[in-house]
N, CA, C and O atoms as a GROMACS GRO file, in nm:
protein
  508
    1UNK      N    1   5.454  13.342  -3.851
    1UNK     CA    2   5.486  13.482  -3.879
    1UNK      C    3   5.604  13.524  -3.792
    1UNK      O    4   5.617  13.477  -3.679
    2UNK      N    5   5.692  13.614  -3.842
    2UNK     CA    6   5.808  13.651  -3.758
    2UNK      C    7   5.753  13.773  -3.696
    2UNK      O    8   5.678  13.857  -3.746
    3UNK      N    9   5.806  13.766  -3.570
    3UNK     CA   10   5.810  13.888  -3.470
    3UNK      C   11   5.906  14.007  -3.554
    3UNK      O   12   6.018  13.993  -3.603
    4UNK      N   13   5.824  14.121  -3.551
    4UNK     CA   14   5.864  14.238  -3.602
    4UNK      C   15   5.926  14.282  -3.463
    4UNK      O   16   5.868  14.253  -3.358
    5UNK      N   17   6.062  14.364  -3.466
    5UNK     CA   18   6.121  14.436  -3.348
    5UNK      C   19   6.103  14.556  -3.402
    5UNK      O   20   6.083  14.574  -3.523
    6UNK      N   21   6.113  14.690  -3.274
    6UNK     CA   22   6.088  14.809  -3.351
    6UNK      C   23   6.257  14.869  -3.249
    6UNK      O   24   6.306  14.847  -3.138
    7UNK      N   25   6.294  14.960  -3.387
    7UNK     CA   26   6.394  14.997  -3.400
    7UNK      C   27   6.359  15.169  -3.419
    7UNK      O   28   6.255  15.231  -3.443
    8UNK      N   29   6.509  15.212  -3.393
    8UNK     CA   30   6.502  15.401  -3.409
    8UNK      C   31   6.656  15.424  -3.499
    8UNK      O   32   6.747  15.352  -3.456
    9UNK      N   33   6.690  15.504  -3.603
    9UNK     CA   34   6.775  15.519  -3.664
    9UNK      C   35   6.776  15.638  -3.717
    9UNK      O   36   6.692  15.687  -3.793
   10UNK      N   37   6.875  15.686  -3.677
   10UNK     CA   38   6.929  15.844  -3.725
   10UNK      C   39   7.029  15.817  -3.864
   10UNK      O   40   7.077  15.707  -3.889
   11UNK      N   41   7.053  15.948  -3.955
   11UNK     CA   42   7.160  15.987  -4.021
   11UNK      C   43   7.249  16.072  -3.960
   11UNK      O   44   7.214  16.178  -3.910
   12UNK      N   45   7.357  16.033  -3.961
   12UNK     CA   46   7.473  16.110  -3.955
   12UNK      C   47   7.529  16.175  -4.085
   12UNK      O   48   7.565  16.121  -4.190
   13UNK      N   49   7.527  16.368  -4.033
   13UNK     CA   50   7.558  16.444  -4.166
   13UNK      C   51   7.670  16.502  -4.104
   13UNK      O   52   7.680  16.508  -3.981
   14UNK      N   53   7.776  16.556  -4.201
   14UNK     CA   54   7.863  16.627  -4.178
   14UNK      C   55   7.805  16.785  -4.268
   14UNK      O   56   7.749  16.817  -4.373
   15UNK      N   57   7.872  16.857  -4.131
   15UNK     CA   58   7.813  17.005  -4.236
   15UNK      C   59   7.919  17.127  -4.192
   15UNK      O   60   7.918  17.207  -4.098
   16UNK      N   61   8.018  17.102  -4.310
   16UNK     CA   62   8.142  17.213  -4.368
   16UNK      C   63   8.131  17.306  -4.276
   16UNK      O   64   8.199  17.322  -4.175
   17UNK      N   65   7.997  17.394  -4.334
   17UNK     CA   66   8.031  17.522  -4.286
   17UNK      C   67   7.918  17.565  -4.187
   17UNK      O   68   7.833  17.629  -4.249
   18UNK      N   69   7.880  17.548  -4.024
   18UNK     CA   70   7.805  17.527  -3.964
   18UNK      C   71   7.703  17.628  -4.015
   18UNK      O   72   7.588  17.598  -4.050
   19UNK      N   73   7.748  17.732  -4.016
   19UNK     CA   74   7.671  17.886  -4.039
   19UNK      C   75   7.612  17.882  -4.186
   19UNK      O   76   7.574  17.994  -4.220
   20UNK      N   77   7.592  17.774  -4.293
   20UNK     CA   78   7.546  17.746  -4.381
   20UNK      C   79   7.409  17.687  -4.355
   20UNK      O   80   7.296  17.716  -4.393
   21UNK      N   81   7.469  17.577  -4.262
   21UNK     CA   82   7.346  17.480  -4.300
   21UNK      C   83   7.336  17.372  -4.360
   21UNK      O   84   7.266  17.276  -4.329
   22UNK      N   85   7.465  17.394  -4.525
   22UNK     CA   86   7.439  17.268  -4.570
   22UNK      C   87   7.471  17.128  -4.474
   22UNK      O   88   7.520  17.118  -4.361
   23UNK      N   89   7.434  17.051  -4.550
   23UNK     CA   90   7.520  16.897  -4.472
   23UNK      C   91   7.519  16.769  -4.577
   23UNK      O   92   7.435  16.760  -4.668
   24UNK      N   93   7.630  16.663  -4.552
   24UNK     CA   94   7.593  16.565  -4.650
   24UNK      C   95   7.597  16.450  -4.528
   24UNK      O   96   7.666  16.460  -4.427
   25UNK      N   97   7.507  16.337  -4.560
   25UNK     CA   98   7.499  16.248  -4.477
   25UNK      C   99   7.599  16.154  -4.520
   25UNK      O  100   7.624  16.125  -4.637
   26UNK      N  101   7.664  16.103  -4.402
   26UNK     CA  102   7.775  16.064  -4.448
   26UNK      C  103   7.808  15.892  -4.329
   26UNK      O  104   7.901  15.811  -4.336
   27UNK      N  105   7.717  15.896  -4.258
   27UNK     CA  106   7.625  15.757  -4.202
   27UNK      C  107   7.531  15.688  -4.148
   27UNK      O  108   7.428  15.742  -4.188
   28UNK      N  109   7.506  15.606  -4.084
   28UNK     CA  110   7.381  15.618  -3.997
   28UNK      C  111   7.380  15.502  -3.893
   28UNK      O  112   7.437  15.394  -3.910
   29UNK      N  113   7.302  15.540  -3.777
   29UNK     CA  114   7.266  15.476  -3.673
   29UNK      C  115   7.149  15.393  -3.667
   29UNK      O  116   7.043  15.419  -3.724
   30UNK      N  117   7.173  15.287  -3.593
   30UNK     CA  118   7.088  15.198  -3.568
   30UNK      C  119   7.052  15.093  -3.482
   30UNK      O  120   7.100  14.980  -3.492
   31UNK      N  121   6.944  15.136  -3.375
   31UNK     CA  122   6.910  15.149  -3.231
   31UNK      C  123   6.835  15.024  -3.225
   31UNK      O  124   6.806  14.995  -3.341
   32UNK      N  125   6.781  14.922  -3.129
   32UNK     CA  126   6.661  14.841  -3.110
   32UNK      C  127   6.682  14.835  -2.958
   32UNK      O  128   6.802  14.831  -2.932
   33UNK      N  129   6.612  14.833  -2.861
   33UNK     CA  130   6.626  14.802  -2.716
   33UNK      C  131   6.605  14.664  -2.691
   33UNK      O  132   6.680  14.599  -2.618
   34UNK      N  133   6.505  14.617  -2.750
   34UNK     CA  134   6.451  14.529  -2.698
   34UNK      C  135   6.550  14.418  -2.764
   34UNK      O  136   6.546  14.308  -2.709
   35UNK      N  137   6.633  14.432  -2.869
   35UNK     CA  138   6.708  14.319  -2.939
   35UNK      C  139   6.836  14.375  -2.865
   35UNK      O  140   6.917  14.283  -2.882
   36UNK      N  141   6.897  14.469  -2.794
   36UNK     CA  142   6.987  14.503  -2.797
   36UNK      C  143   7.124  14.509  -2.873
   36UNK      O  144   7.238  14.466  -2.853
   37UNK      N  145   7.052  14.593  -2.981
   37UNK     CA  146   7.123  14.598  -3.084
   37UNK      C  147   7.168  14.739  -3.138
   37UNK      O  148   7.080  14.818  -3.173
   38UNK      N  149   7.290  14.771  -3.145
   38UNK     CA  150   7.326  14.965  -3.222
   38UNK      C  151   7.418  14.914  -3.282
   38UNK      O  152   7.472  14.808  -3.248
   39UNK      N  153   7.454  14.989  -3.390
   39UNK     CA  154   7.530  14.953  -3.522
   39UNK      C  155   7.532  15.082  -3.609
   39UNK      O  156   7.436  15.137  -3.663
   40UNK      N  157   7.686  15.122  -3.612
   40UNK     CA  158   7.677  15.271  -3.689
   40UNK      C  159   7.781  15.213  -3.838
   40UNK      O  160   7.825  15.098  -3.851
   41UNK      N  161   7.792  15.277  -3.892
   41UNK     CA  162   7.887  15.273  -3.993
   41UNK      C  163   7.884  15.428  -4.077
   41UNK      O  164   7.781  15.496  -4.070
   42UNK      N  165   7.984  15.467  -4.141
   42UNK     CA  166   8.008  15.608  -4.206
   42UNK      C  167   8.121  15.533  -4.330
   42UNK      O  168   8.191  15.432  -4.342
   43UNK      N  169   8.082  15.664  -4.411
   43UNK     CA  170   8.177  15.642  -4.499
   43UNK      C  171   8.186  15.797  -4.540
   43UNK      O  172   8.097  15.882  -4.525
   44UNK      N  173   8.319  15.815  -4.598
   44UNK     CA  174   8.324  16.003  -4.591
   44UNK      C  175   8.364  15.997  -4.752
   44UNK      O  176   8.466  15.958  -4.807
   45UNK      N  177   8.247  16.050  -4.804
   45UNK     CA  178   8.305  16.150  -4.961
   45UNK      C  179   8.392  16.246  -4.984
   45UNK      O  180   8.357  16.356  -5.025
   46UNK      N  181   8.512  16.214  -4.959
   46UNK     CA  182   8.569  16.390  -4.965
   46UNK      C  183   8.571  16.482  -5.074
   46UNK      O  184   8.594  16.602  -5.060
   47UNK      N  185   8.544  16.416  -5.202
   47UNK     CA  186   8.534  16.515  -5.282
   47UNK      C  187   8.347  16.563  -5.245
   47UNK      O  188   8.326  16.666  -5.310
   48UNK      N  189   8.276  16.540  -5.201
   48UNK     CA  190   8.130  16.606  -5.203
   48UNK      C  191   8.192  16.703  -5.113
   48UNK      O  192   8.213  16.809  -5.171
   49UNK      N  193   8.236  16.702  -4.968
   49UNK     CA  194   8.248  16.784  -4.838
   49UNK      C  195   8.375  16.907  -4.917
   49UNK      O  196   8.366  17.030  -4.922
   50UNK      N  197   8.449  16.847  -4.953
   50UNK     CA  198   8.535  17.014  -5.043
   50UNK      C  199   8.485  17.037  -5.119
   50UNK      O  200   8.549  17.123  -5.178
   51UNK      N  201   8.364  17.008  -5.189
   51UNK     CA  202   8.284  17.124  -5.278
   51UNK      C  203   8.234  17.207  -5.218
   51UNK      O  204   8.195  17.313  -5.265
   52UNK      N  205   8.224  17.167  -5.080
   52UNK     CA  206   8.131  17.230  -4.971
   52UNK      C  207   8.236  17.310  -4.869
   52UNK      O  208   8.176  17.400  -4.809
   53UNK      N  209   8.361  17.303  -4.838
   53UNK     CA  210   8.413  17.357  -4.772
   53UNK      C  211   8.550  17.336  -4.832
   53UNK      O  212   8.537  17.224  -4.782
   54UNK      N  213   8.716  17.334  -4.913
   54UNK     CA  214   8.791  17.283  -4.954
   54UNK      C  215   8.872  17.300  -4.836
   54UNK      O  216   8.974  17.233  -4.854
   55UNK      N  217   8.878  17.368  -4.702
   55UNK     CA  218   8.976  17.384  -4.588
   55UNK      C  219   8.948  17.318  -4.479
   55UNK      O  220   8.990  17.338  -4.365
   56UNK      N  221   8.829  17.188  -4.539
   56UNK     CA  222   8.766  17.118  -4.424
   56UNK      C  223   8.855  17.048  -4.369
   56UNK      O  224   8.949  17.018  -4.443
   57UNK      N  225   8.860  17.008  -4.254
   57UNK     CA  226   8.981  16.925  -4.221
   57UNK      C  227   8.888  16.761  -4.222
   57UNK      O  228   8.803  16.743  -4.135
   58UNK      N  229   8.907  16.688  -4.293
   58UNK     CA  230   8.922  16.537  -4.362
   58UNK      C  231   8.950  16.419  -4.224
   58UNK      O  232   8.890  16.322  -4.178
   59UNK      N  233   9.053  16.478  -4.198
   59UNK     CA  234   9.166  16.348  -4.098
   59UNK      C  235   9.081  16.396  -3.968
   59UNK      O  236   9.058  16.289  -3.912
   60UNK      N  237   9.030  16.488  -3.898
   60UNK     CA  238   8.931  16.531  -3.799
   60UNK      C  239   8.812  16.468  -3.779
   60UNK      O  240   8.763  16.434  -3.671
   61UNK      N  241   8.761  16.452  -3.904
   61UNK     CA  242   8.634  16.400  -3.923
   61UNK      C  243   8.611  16.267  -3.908
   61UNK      O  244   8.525  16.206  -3.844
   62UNK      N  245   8.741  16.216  -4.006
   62UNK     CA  246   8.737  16.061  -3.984
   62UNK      C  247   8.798  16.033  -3.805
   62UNK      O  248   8.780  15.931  -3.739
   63UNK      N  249   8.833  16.093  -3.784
   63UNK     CA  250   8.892  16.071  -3.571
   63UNK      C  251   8.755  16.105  -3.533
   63UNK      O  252   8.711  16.008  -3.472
   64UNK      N  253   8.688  16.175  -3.539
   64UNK     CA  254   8.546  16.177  -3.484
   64UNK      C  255   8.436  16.066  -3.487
   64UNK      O  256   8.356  16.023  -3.403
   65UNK      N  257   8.469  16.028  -3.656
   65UNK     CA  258   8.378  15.946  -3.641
   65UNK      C  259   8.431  15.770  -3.651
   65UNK      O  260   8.375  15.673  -3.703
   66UNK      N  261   8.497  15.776  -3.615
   66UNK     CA  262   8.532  15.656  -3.580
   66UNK      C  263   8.554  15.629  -3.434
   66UNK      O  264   8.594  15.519  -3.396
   67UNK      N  265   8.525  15.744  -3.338
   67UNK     CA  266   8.531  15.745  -3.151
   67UNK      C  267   8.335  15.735  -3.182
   67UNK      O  268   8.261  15.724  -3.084
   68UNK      N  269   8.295  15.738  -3.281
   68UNK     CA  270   8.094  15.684  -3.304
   68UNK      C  271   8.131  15.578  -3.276
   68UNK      O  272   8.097  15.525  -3.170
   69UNK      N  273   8.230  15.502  -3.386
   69UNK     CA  274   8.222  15.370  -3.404
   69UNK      C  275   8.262  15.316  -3.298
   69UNK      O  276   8.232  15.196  -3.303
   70UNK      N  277   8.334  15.351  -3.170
   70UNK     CA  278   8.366  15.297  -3.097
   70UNK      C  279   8.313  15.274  -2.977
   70UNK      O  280   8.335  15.176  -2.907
   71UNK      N  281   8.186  15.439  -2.933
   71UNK     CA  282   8.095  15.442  -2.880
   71UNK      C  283   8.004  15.346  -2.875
   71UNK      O  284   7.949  15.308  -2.772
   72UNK      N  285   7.982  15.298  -3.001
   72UNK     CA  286   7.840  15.222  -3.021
   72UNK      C  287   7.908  15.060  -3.030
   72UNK      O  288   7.846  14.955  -3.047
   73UNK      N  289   7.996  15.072  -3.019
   73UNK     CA  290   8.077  14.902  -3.021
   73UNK      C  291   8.082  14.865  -2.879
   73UNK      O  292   8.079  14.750  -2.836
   74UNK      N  293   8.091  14.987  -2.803
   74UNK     CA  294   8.084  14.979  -2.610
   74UNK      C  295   8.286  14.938  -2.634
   74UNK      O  296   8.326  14.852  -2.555
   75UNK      N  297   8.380  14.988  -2.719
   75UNK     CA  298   8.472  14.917  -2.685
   75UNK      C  299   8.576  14.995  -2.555
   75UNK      O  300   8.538  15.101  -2.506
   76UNK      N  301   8.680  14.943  -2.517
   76UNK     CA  302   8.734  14.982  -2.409
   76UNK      C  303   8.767  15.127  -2.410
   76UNK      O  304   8.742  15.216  -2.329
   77UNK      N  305   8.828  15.126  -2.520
   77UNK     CA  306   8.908  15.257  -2.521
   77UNK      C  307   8.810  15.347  -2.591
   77UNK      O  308   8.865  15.415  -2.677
   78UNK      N  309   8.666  15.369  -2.578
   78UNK     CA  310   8.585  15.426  -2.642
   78UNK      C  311   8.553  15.543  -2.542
   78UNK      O  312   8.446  15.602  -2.560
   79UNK      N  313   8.629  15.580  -2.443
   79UNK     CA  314   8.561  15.650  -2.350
   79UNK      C  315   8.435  15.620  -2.237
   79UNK      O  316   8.395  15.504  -2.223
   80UNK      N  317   8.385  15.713  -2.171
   80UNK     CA  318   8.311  15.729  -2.078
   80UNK      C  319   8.186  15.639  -2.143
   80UNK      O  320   8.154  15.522  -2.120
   81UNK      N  321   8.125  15.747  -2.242
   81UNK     CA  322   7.993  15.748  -2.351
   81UNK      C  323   7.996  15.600  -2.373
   81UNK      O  324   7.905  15.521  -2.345
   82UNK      N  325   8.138  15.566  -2.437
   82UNK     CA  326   8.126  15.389  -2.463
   82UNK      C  327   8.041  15.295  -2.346
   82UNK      O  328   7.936  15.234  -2.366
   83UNK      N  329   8.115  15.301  -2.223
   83UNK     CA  330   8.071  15.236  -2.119
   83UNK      C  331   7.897  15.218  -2.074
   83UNK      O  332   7.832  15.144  -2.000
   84UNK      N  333   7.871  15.326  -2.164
   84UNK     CA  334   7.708  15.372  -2.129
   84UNK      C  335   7.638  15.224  -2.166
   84UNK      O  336   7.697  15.132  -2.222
   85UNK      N  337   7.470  15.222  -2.116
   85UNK     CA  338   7.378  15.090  -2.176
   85UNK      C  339   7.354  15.172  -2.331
   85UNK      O  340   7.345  15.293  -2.356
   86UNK      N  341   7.348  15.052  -2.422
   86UNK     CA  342   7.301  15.094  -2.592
   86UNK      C  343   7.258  15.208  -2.581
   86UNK      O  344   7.325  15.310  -2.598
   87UNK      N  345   7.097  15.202  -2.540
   87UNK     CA  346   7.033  15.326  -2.552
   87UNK      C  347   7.084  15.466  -2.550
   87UNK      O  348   7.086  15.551  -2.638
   88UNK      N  349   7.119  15.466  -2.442
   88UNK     CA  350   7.199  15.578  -2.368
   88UNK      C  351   7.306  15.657  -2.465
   88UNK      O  352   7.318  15.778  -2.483
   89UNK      N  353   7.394  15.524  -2.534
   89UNK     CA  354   7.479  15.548  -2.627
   89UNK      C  355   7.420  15.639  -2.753
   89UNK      O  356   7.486  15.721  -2.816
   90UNK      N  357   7.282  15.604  -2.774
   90UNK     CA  358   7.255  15.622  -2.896
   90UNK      C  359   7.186  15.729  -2.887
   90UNK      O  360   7.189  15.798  -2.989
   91UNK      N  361   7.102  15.784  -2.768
   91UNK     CA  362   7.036  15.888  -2.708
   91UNK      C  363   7.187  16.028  -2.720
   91UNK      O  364   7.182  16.140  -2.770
   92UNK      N  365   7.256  15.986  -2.678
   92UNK     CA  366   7.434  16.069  -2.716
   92UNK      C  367   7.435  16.109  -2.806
   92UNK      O  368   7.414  16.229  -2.820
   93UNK      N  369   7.469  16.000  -2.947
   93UNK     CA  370   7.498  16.043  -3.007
   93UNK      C  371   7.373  16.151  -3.138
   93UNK      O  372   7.391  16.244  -3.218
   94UNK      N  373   7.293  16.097  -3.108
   94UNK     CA  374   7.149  16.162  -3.189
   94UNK      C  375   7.152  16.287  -3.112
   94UNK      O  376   7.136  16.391  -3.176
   95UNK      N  377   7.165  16.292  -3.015
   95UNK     CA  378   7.149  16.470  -2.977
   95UNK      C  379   7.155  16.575  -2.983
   95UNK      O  380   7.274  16.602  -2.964
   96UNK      N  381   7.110  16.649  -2.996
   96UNK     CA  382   7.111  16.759  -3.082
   96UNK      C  383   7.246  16.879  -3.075
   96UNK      O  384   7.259  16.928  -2.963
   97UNK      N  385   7.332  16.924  -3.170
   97UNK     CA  386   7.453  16.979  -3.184
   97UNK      C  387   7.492  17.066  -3.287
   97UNK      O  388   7.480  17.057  -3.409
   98UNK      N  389   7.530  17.134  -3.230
   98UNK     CA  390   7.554  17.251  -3.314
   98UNK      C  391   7.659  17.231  -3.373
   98UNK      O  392   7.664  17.346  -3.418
   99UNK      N  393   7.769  17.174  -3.423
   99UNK     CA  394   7.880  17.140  -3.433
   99UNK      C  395   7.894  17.098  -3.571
   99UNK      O  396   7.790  17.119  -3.632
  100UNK      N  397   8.022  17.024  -3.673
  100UNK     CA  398   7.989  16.973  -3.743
  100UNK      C  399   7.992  16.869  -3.767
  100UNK      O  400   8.048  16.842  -3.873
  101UNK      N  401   7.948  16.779  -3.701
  101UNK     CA  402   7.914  16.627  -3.724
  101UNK      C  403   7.766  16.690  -3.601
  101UNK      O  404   7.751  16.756  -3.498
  102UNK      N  405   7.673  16.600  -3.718
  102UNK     CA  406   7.552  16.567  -3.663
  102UNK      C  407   7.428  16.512  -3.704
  102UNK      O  408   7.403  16.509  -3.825
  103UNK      N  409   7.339  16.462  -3.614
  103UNK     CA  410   7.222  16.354  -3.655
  103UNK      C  411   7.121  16.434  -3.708
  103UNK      O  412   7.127  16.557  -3.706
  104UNK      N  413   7.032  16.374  -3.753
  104UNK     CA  414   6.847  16.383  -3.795
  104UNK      C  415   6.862  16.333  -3.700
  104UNK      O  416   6.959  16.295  -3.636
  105UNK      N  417   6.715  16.332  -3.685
  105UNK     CA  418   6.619  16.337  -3.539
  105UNK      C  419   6.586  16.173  -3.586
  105UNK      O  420   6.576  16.132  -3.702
  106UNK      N  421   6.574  16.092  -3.455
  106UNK     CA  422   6.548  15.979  -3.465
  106UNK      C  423   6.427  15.918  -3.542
  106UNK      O  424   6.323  15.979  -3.520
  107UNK      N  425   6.418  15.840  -3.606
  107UNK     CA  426   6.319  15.799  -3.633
  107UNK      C  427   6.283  15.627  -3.655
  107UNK      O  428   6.367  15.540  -3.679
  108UNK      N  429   6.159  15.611  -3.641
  108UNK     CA  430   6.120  15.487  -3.590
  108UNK      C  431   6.065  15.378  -3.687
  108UNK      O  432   5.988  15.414  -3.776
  109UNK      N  433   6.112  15.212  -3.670
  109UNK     CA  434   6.054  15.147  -3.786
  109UNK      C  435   6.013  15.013  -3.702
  109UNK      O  436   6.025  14.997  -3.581
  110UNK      N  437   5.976  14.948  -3.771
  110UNK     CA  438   5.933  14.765  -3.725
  110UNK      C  439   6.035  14.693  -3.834
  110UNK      O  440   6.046  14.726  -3.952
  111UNK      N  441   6.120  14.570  -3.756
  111UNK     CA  442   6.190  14.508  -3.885
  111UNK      C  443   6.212  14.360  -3.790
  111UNK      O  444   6.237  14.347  -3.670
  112UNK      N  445   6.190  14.252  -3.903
  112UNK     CA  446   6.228  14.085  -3.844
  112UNK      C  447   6.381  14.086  -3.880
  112UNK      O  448   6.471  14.011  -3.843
  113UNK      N  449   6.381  14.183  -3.953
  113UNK     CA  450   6.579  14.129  -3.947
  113UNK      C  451   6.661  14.294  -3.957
  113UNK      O  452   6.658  14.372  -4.053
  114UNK      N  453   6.726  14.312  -3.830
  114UNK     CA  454   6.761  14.422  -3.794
  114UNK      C  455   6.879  14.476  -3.916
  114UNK      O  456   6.854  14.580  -3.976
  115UNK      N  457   7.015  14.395  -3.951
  115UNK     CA  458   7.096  14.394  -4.002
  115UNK      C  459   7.005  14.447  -4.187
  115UNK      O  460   7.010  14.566  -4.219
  116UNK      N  461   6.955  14.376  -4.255
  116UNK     CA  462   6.884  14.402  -4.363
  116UNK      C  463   6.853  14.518  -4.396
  116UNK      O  464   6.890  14.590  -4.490
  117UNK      N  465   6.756  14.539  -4.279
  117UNK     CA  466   6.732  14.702  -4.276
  117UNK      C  467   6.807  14.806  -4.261
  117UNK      O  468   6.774  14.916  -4.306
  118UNK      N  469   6.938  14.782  -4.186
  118UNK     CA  470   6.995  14.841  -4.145
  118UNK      C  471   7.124  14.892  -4.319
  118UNK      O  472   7.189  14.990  -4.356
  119UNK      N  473   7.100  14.775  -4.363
  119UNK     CA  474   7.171  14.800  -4.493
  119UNK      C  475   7.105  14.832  -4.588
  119UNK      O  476   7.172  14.844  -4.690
  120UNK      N  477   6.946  14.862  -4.602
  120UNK     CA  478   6.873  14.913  -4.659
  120UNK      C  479   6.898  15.030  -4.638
  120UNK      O  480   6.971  15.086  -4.719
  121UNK      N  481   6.861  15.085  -4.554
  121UNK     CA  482   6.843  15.281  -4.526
  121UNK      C  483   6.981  15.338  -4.500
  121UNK      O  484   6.983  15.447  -4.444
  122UNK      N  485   7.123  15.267  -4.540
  122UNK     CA  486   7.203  15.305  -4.520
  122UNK      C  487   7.243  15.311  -4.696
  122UNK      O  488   7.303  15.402  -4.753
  123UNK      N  489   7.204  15.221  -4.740
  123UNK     CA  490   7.223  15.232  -4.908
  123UNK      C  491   7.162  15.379  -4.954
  123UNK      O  492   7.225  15.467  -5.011
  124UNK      N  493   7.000  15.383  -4.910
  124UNK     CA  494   6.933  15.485  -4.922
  124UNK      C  495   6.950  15.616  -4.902
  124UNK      O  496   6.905  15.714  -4.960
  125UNK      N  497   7.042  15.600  -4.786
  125UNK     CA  498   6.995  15.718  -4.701
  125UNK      C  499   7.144  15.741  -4.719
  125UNK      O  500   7.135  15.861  -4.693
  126UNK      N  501   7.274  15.725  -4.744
  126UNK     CA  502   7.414  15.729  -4.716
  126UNK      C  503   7.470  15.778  -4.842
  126UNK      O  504   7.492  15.891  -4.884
  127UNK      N  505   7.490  15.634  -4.900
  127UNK     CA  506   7.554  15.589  -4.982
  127UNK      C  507   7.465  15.651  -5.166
  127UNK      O  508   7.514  15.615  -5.274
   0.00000   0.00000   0.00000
């Protein structure tokens, strides 16, 4: 039998107009400690987000979320946050924000193959 690892994975939503509420999820995170493993990926709809806001700024969003992608890669030029241990990284970015880029609240699974899953609930949950 394979060892199940347990993992925590947020969505990342973007939301136009903060004072709305709406949001569209637009990627997601994906945490394990014990495998030491985080792995984000996004992909941005822009025609969904200008139905939702048409003065959104686009080129902002994608610079935001690609300093995620760089956070959670630990790469050099990722800043402070980058340098952090996984967790830490991922405890960051899930935190709670008023702003418009932001997570669901973490939530928790068991998986023998981290990557799989990880392209499961991102099909699901994203895309």
């Amino acid at each position: 039998m394979q060892e199940k690892f347990v993992y925590e994975y947020a969505v990342i939503r973007v939301v136009p107009r903060v004072e709305r509420e709406e949001f569209i999820n637009v990627g997601l995170i994906l945490f394990s400690k014990r495998k030491r493993y985080i792995r984000f990926q996004y992909q941005v709809p822009e025609h969904k987000i200008r139905a939702f806001c048409s003065e959104f700024d686009i080129q902002q969003l994608q610079e935001n979320l690609e300093s995620f992608t760089k956070i959670c890669s630990g790469a050099s030029n990722g800043g402070p946050i980058a340098q952090l241990e996984a967790d830490e990284r991922f405890r960051w970015i899930t935190a709670i924000k008023s702003s418009s880029i932001q997570s669901s609240r973490p939530h928790p699974g068991l998986s023998v193959d981290l990557d799989a899953t990880f392209e499961k609930l991102y099909r699901e949950l994203v895309l």
